[in-house]
C-alpha positions in Angstrom: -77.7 25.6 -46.5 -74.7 27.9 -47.4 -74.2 31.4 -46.1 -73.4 33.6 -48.8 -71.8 37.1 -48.8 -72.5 39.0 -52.2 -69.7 42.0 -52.9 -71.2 44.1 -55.8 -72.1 47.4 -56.1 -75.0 47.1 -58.5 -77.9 47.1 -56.1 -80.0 45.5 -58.5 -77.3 42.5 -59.3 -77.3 42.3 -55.6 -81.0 42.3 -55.0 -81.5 39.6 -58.0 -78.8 37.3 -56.1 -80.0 37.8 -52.9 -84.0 37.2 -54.0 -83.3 34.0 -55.6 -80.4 32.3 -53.1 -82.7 33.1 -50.2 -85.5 31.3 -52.0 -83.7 28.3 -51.9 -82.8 28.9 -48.1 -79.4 30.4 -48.5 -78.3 33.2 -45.7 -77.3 36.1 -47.6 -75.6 39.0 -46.7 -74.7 42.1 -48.9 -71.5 44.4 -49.5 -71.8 47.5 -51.9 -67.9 47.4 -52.1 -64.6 45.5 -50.6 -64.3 47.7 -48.0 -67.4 47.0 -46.4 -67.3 43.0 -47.1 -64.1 43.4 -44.9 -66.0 45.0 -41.7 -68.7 42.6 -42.1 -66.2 39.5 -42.1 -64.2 41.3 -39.2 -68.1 42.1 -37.2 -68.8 38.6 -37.5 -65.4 36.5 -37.1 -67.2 33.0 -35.8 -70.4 33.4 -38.3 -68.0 33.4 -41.8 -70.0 33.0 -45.1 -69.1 29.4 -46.9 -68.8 31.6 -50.0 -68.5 34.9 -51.4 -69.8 36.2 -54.6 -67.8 39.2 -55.9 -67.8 41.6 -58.4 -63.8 42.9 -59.9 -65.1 46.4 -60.8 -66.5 48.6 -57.7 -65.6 51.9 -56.1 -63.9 52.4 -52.6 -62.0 49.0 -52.7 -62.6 46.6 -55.7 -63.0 43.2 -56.1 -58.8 42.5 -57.1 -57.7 44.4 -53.4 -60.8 42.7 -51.8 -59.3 39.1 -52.9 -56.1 40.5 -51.7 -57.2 41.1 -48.2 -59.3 38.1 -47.9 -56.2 35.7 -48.7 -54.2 37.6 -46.2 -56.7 36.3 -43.5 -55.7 32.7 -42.6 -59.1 32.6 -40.5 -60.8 33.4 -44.3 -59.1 30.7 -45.6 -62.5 28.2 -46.0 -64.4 31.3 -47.9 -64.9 29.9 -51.4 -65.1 32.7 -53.4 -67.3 33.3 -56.5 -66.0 36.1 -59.0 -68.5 37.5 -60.9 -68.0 40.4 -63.4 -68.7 42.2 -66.5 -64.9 41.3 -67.5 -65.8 37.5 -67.2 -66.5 36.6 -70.9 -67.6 32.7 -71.4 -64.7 32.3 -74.3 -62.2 34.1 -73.2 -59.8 33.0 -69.6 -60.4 34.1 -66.2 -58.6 36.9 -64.4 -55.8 35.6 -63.0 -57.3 35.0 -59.4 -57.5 32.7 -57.3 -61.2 31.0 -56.8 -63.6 28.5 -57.1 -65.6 30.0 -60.2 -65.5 33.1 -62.4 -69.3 33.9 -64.2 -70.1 36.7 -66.3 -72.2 39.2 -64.7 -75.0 38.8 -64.0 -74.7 36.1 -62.9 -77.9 33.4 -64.1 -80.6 32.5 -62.1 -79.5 28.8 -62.7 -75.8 29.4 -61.1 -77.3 30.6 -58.2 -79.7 27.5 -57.9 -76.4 25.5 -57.8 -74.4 27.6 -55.8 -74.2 25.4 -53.3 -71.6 23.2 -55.5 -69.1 25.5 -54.0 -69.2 25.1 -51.2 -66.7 22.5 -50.0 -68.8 22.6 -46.4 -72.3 22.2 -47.9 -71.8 20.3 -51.1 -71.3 17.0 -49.7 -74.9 17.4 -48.0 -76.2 18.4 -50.7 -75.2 15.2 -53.2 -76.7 13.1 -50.0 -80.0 13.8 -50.3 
């Protein structure tokens, strides 16, 4: 199963994510903004999540300088990264970001069932069994 770092700072978007990945045996850890994502990725260099949900919108450091720091990491470089937000409409583009997925917020309980489809570690696995 994936490890999953979720960057929002909606406690209850958080808790919803973290409730229903863990059911389905997903690590989860939390961030309530971009700067604290960082000095949980820095704490734990060898024990990376596979992906990272995150929100655009958040105070201290948002999700845009969050990206921007996780792509100046080459050790982060694996982290396949989830963006999840209120400016995510499902007509409209994407922000223009780099990653794997962009969802509206919140995200659905049937995203995070698949998350693991993002994962370029895990997926593989996954369509195995």
């Amino acid at each position: 199963m994936c490890k999953v770092l979720i960057v929002d700072d909606n406690p209850d978007h958080r808790e919803f994510s973290r409730e229903i990945l863990a059911s389905d045996g997903h690590e989860v850890e939390e961030a309530e903004n971009g700067q604290v994502a960082l000095t949980l990725l820095r704490a734990k260099p060898k024990q990376l999540p596979c992906i990272a949900l995150v929100d655009l919108a958040m105070p201290v450091m948002d999700g845009w300088d969050f990206l921007a720091a996780l792509r100046n990491e080459p050790g982060w470089a694996t982290i396949s990264v989830i963006v999840f937000s209120a400016r995510v409409r499902k007509d409209e583009p994407p922000p223009v970001l780099r990653a794997a997925a962009y969802w509206p917020k919140p995200p659905t309980t049937e995203q995070l069932e698949r998350i693991q489809k993002w994962c370029p570690r895990h997926f593989v696995e996954a369509a195995r069994r």
